[in-house]
N, C-alpha and C positions, 0 to 999 in steps of 0.2 A: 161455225165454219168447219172445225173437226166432227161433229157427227154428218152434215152433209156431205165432205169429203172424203172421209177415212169407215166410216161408221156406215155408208151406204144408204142414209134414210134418205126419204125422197126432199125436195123442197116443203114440202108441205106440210109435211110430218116433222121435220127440222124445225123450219119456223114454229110452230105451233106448240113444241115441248119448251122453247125458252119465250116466246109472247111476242116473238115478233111478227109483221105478215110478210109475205112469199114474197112481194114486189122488194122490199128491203132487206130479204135474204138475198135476193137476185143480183142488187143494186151493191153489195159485199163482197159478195163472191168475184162480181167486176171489177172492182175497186183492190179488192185482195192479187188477181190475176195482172193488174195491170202496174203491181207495187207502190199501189198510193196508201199500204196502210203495213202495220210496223206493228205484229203484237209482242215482242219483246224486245224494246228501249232497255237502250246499257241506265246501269241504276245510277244514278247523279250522285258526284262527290259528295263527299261528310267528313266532315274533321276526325282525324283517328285519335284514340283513346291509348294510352300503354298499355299495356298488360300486365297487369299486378294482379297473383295469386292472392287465393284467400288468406293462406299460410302467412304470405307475407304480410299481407292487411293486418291480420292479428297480432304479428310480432310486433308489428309498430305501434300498433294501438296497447300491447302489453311494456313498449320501452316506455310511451309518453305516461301510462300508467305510474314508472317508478322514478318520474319527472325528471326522464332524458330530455335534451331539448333536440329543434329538427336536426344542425348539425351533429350529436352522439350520433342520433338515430344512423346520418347518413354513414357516421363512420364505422357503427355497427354494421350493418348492411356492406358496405368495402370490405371487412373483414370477414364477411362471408362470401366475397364474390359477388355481389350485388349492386349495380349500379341506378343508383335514382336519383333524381336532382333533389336538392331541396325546396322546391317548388310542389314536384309530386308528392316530396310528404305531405310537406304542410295540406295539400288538396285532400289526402286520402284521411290527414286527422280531421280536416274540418266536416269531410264527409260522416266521417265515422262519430262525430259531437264534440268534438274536441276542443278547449279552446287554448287562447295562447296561455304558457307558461309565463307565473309573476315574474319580473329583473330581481335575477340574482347575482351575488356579488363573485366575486372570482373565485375565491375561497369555496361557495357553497358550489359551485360547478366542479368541483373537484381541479381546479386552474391556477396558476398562479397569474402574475399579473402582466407579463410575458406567452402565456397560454402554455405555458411548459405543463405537464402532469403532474398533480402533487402527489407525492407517494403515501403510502398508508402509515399511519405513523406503527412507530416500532415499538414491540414490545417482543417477550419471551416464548418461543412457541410452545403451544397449548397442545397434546398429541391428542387428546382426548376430542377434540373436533376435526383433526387435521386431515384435508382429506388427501387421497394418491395425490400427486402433480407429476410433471415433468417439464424441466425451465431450462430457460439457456443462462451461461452464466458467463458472463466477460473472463476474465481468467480462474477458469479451473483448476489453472495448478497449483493454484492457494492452495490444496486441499492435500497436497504433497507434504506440506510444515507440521501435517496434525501429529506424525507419529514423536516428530521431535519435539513440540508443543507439551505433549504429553510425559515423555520421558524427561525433561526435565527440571517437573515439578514447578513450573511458575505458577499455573492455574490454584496449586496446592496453597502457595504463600498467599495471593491475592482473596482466597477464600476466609485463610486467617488473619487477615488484617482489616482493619476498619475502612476500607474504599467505597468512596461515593457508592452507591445505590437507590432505585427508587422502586413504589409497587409494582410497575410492570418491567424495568429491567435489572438483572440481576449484576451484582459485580464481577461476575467473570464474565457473561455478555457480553458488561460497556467496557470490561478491559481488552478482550477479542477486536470487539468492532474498531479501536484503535489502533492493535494490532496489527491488523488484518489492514488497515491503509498504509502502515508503516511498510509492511511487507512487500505494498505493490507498488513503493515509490509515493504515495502521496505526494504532492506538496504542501500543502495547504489541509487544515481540519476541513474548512470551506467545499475541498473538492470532493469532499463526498456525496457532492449532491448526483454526480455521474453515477455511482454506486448505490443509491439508496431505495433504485426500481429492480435492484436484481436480486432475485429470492436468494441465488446461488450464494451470494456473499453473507446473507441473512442466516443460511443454514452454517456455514462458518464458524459463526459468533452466537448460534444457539438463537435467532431471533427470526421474525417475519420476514423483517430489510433492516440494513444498518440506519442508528438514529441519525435525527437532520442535523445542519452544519449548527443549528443555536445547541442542539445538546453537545454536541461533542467538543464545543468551544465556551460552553461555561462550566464543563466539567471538572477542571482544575480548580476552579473557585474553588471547589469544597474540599481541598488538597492542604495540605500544611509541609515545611520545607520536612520536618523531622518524619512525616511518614511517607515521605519516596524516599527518604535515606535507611530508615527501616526497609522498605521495598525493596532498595535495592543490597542489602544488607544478606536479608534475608535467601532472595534470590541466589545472591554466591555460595552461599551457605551451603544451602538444594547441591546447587550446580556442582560445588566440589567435590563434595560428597560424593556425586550420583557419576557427574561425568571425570574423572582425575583427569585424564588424558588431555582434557582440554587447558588445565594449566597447571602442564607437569615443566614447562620452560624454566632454566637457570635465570634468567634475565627478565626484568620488568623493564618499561622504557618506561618515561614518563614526559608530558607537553601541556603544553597551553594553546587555545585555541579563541581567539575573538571574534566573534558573531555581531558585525553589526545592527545597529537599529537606524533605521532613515525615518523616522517618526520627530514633527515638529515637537511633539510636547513629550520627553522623558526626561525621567530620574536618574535613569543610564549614567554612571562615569564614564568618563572616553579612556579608550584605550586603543593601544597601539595597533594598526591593520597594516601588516606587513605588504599587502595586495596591491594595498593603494599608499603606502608610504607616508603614511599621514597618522594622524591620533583622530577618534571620532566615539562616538558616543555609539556603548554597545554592549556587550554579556562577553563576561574574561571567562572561557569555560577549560576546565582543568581532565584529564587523562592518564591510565595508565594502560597498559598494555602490556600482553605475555608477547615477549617477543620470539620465541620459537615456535607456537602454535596462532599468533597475531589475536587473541581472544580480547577484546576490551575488558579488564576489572574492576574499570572503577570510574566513574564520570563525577564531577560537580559545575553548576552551572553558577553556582552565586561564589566567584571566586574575585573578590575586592582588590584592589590594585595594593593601598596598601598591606594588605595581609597576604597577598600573593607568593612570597614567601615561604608563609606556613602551611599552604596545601601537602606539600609533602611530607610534613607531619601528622596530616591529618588521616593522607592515606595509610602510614605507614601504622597508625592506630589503628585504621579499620581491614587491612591486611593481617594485623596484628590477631584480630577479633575473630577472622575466619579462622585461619589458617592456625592460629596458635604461638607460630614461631617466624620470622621472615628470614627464610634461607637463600630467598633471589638477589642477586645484584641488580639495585636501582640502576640506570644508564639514563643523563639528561645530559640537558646544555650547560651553559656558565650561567643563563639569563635567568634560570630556574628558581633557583634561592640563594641565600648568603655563606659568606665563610663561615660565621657564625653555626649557621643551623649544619652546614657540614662537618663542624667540631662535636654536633649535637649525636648526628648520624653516626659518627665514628666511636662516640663513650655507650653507644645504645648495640655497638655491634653490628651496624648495616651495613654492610658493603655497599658500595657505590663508585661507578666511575661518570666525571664530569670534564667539564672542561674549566680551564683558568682563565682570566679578565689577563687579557694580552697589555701591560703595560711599557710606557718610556724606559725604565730603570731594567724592567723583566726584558725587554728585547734589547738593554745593550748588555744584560750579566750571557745574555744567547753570542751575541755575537764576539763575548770574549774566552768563548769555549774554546779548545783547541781543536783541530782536528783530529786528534787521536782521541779523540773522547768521543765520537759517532760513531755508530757500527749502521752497517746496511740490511737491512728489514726487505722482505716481499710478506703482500698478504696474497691467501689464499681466497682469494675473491675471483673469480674471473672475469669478470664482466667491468673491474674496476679499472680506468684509465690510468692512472700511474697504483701498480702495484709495487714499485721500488723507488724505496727513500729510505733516507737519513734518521735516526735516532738517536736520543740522549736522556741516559734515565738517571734520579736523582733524586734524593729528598729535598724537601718541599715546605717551608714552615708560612701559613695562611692567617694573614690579620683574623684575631679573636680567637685563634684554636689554638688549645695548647700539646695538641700532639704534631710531627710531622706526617706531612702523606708522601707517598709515590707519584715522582712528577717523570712524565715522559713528556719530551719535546721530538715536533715531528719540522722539517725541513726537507726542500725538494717534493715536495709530494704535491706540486700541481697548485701552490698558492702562492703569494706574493709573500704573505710576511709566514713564521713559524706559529704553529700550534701546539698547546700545552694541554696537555690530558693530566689529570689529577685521578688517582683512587685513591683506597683506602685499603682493597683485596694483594696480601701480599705475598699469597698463594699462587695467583694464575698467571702464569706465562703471558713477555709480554705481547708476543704478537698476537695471542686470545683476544687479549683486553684490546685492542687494537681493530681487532677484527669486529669483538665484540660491540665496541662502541660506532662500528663504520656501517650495522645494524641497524643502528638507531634510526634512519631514516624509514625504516618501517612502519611507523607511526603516523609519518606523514602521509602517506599513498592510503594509512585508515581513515586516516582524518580528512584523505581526500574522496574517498567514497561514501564516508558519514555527506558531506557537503552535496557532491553529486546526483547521489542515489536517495538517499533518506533526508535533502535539504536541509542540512543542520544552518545553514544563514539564511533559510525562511523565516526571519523572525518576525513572527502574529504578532505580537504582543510583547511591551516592557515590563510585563507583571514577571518579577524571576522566578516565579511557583511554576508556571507554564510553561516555561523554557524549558523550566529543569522534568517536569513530568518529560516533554517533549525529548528531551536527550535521553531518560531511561527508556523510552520507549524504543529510540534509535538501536542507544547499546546492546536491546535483549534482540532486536529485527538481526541485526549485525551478528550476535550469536549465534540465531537459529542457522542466518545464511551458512556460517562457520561450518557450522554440525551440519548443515545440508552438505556440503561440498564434501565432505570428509568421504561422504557414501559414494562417490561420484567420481568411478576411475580417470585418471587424467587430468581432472577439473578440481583439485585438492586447494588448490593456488589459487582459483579464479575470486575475481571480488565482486560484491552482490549486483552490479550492473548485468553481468555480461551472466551472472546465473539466472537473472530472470529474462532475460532474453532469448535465452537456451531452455531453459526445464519447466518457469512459473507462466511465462506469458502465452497461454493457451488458453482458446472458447473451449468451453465443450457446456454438458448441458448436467443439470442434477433430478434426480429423479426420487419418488417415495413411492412405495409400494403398499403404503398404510403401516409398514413395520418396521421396515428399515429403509435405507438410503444406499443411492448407487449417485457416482461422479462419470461420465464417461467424457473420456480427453480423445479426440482425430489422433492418430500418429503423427510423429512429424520427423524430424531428421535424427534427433538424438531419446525418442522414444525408447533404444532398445538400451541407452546406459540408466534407464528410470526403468525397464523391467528386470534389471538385473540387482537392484535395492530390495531386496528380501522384506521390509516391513510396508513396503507402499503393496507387495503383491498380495498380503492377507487383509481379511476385516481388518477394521479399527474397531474396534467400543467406544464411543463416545460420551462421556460422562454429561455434560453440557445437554445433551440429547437423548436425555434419561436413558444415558446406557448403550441406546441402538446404534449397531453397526453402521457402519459406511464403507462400502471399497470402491475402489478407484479401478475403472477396466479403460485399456485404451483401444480404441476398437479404429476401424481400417477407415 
């Protein structure tokens, strides 16, 4: 029809070049004029195919190669922007000769049995393979504590002392990676399993990612009571030395604190919970504290009820051992120890003020005082509700001691019956000792952010090796916070909640260059009293990480 029509040739010459004859070229051409014939029909439907590059063929035929199964596959491909069902893989590996992958167990899928991701296990980084990265890292401001970390010589002790280690983590690694949870609040050894996918934490502690919750909870095992007492022994030693400032305070306080156990089967003695008013089965943990600079000095966790007592003997030996000489005045309760050991205290030269066991006999020789024998006191407190009362000073002779002390009786000051203050200091003025003992509650508000922030009544476990690892770990978080805050205009006061709130608890991301390391922290509202800490704005050296620098930039 087109060379007849278009092409000009006659009928005859048409017909005859494709084999038909002239009557049924004729019979066409009608048939065409008259629309009974159709030479281009729309093409009939056919099922459509997806379109899947070669590119892509191949990557997935290279994942099932390194026996991904179709779901990796699919979520490789997600993480490139690639949407394919898992149907189409499976088509395109079967196409490609594929066939299914053997059942594996959850383990070998890299799964746990929850389908959570199991992390790589930890070991010490290798720099000799290690290649660039850049990772995000849940709080970056961990990375603020390195230059005090350093300056205070712990890493230094824990290197010379016999602590746990194994081939692939070193002792100051696995003493970081517990650290480094204490730091950010931990509760639980357990909850590190949040942290164990973040490299950022990993670089911390000198490691790939922090170890899993079974190491970092049968680590104490290989702990003995006498070398965290050496640890922390040691530790003060460093610190006095290096930092004086931190306990340069007149005054020690000293407390007890009891850490329940709610476990059916322990060996626990019960001891008294003030909380709950009751006696219960639990760890009697013992404390001292500079009460001018609020530094913890000295923790014990296996403190026996009946030896309870003699803790402050014990301390005043190992105070004795740093320091040389004990020039501080202790400050406790009546509940603390015996008349006895405070006759002991006073033949050894320690100053001390306590309080006296308010008796029958003791509040009527009070009440036949005469009025002329009280003089009227204010303290210099402001904030204290009755700063003006009554007082009556006097010697004092104490079942078992054979010297007198100085007894001040306090009246009107906001109680129902009189209070009896006892020293032994007969140097200081009394409204000092007065003042100084009205101090004393500073201990408490530690002891209440030990509990808070570092969960000191998380108690894991009845083994008291663990507890006690667990409270030195507290005490040194507690310090560093200390010496963080000191840098930190206006915030000198604050206590470890409300400082990781403000300065620790920021993303940001960590980065290697193959040679060194960079931290970088978003700004945020108190960014610019953290650029004004002169050692966060230069490198670190990091010893843990053969040396190489780190600086911390905060970027917009």
């Amino acid at each position: 029809m087109r060379a007849y029509a278009l092409e000009g040739l006659s009928a005859a010459e048409a017909a005859q070049r494709f084999g038909f004859k002239e009557k049924s070229l004729y019979a066409l051409a009608h048939d065409l004029r008259a629309g009974k014939l159709n030479f281009f029909p729309p093409p009939s439907p056919c099922p459509k195919d997806r379109h899947v590059t070669p590119y892509v063929r191949d990557q997935i035929g290279e994942w099932r190669k390194s026996h991904l199964s179709v779901d990796d596959i699919v979520e490789r491909l997600r993480q490139e922007n690639l949407e394919l069902s898992p149907s189409t893989v499976e088509r395109i590996l079967k196409d490609s000769g594929f066939g299914k992958l053997a059942r594996r167990t959850a383990a070998q899928r890299g799964r746990t049995k929850n389908n959570a991701l199991l992390a790589q296990p930890a070991h010490n980084l290798e720099f000799g393979g290690l290649e660039p990265f850049n990772e995000e890292c849940q709080v970056a401001g961990i990375f603020a504590f390195l230059p005090y970390i350093l300056e205070s010589g712990i890493l230094d002790v824990v290197e010379e002392l016999p602590l746990p280690q194994s081939e692939v983590i070193g002792k100051t690694q696995a003493f970081l990676s517990f650290l480094a949870l204490k730091l950010m609040g931990g509760e639980r050894l357990c909850h590190v399993r949040q942290y164990d996918h973040d490299v950022g934490f990993g670089v911390f502690a000198g490691l790939n990612a922090l170890p899993k919750p079974t190491y970092m909870e049968t680590y104490s095992c290989r702990l003995s009571a006498d070398l965290c007492q050496r640890l922390q022994k040691e530790i003060m030693h460093r610190l006095t030395a290096g930092e004086p400032a931190l306990f340069s305070g007149q005054t020690i306080t000293l407390d007890f604190h009891s850490i329940p156990h709610f476990g059916d089967q322990s060996e626990m003695e019960k001891v008294w919970r003030q909380a709950r008013r009751k006696a219960m089965k639990g760890a009697n943990t013992f404390f001292a504290q500079d009460a001018e600079t609020r530094v913890l000095l000295y923790a014990n966790a296996d403190a026996l009820r009946q030896d309870g007592s003699q803790e402050i003997l014990h301390f005043v030996d190992y105070w004795k051992d740093i320091k040389g000489v004990i020039q501080e005045t202790l400050v406790f309760d009546s509940r603390l120890t015996t008349y006895k050991i405070l006759g002991q205290l006073d033949e050894a030269k320690v100053k001390f003020i306590t309080l006296r066991t308010r008796g029958k006999s003791l509040a009527e020789q009070t009440e036949a005082l005469p009025d002329s024998g009280w003089q009227k006191v204010k303290l210099p407190i402001p904030k204290r509700k009755h700063q003006t009362f009554l007082v009556h000073e006097s010697e004092a002779a104490l079942k078992g001691c054979s010297n007198t002390f100085r007894q001040i009786i306090m009246k009107d000051h906001g109680r129902a019956e009189p209070t009896y203050v006892i020293t032994n200091h007969r140097d200081m003025e009394l409204v000092e000792i007065l003042s100084v003992y009205a101090r004393r509650r500073r201990i408490e508000n530690k002891l209440a952010e030990l509990v808070n922030f570092f969960h000191l009544n998380a108690l894991s476990s009845p083994i008291m090796i663990r507890i006690f690892f667990d409270l030195l770990l507290s005490v040194m978080a507690s310090l560093l916070y200390r010496r963080f805050a000191q840098d930190l205009p206006r915030f000198e006061k604050k206590l470890a909640p409300d400082l990781f709130r403000r300065f620790v608890d920021m993303p940001g991301r960590v980065l290697f260059d193959g040679q060194n390391f960079e931290v970088r922290i978003r700004k945020r509202a108190h960014t610019s009293i953290l650029l004004g800490v002169k050692k966060l704005q230069e490198p670190i050296a990091v010893p843990w990480l053969e040396g190489r620098t780190l600086k911390i930039i905060f970027t917009a």
